[in-house]
C-alpha positions in Angstrom: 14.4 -3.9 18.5 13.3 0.0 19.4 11.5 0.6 15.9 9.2 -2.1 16.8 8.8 -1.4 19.9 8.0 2.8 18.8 5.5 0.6 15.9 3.8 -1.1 18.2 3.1 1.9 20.6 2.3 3.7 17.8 -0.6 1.8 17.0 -1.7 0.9 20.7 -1.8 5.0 20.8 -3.8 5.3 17.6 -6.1 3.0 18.4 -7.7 3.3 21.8 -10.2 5.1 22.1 -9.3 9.1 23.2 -6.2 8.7 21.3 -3.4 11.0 20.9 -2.6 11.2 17.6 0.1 13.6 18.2 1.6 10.7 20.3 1.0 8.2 18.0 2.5 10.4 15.2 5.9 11.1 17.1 6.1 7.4 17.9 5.6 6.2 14.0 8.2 8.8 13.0 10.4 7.9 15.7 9.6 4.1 14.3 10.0 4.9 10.7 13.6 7.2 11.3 15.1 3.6 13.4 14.3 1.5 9.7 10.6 0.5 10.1 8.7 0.0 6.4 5.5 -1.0 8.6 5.9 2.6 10.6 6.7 4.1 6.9 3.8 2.2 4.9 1.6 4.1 8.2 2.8 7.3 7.7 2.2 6.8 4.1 -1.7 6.1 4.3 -1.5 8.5 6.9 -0.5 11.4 4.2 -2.2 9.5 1.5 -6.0 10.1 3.4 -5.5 12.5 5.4 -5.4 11.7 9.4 -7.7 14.0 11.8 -6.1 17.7 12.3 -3.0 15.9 12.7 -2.0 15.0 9.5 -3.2 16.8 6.6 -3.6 14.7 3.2 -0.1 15.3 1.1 0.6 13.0 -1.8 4.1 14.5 -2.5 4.7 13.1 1.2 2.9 9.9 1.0 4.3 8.9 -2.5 7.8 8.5 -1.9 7.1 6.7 1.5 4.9 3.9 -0.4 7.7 3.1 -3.1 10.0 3.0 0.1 7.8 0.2 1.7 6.7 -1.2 -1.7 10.5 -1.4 -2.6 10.9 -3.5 1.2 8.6 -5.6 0.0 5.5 -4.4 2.1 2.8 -6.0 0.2 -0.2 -3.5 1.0 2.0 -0.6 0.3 2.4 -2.5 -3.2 -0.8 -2.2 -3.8 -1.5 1.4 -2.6 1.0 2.3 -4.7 -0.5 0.2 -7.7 -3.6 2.1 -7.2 -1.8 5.4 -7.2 -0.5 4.4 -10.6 -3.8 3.4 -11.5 -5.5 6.5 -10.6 -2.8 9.0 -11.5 -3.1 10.0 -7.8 0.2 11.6 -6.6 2.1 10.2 -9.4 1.8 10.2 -13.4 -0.5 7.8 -14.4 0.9 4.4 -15.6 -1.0 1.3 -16.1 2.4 -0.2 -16.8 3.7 0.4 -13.4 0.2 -0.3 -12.0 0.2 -3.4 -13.4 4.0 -4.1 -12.1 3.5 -3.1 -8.5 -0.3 -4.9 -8.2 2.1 -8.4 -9.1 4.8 -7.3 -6.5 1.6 -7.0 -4.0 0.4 -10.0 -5.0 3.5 -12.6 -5.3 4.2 -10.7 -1.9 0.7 -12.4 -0.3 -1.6 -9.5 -1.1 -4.9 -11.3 -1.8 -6.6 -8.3 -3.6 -3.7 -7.8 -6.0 -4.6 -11.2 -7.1 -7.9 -10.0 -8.8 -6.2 -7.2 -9.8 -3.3 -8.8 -11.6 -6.1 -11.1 -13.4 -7.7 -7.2 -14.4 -4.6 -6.1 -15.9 -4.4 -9.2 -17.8 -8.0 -9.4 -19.1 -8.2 -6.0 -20.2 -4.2 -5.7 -21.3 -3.9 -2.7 -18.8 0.0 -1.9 -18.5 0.7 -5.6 -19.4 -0.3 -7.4 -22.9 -3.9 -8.6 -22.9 -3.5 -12.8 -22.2 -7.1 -13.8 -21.0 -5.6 -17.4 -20.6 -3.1 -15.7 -18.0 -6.3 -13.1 -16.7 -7.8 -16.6 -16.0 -5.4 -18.4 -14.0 -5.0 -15.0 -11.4 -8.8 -14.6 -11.6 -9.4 -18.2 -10.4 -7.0 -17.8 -7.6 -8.3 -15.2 -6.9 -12.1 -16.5 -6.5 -10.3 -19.2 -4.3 -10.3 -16.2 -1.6 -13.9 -14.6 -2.7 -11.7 -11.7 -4.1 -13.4 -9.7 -7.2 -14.3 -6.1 -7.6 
């Protein structure tokens, strides 16, 4: 398949060292425009942090490319996007939908949504406070030395 092939260039490019980030950058859009979520969860954090000169931080860019991923069930952008829901970064703040998308991440193999799915519970952020439920996330959780 080309989009995987333009992916996997993409982050040979990226990460040697020298690399052209202008090249890597062509290659993940050319990735994400032939139906890549991976190329589109990268371009995502790429907008979301900010990427050298190349790519200048821009949430109103990196937003709607994590709910694309998130929504292909791309388990990290879950969680990114949890965060930003969390934070109020790029979005309107909603522990409700933080809450719903740091489950997605997790059921989706995420292992750091699983501590944070056991926070939402135990405090009752976006979900209603169940500290018998909190516990049964949490001790998965510790299963992978995930907390804070």
């Amino acid at each position: 398949m080309k989009s995987s092939r333009y992916y996997d260039e993409a982050l040979a490019e990226a990460e040697r060292p020298g690399a052209d980030l202008h090249k890597a950058l062509r290659l993940l859009n050319r990735a994400y425009m032939h139906g890549d979520h991976r190329a589109g969860y990268a371009l995502a954090t790429w907008h979301l942090h900010g990427k050298g000169d190349v790519v200048p931080r821009n949430l109103a860019k990196a937003v709607p490319l994590l709910r694309e991923a998130a929504n292909a069930d791309h388990a990290e952008a879950a969680y990114d996007l949890a965060v930003c829901y969390e934070k109020g970064v790029g979005v309107k703040k909603s522990e409700r939908k933080a809450a719903r998308f740091y489950l997605k991440a997790a059921l989706l193999g995420d292992k750091q949504s699983l501590y944070e799915v056991g926070r939402c519970y135990w405090h009752g952020l976006g979900v209603k406070r169940d500290r018998s439920i909190a516990g049964a996330w949490l001790d998965q959780a510790a299963k992978f030395k995930i907390s804070e």
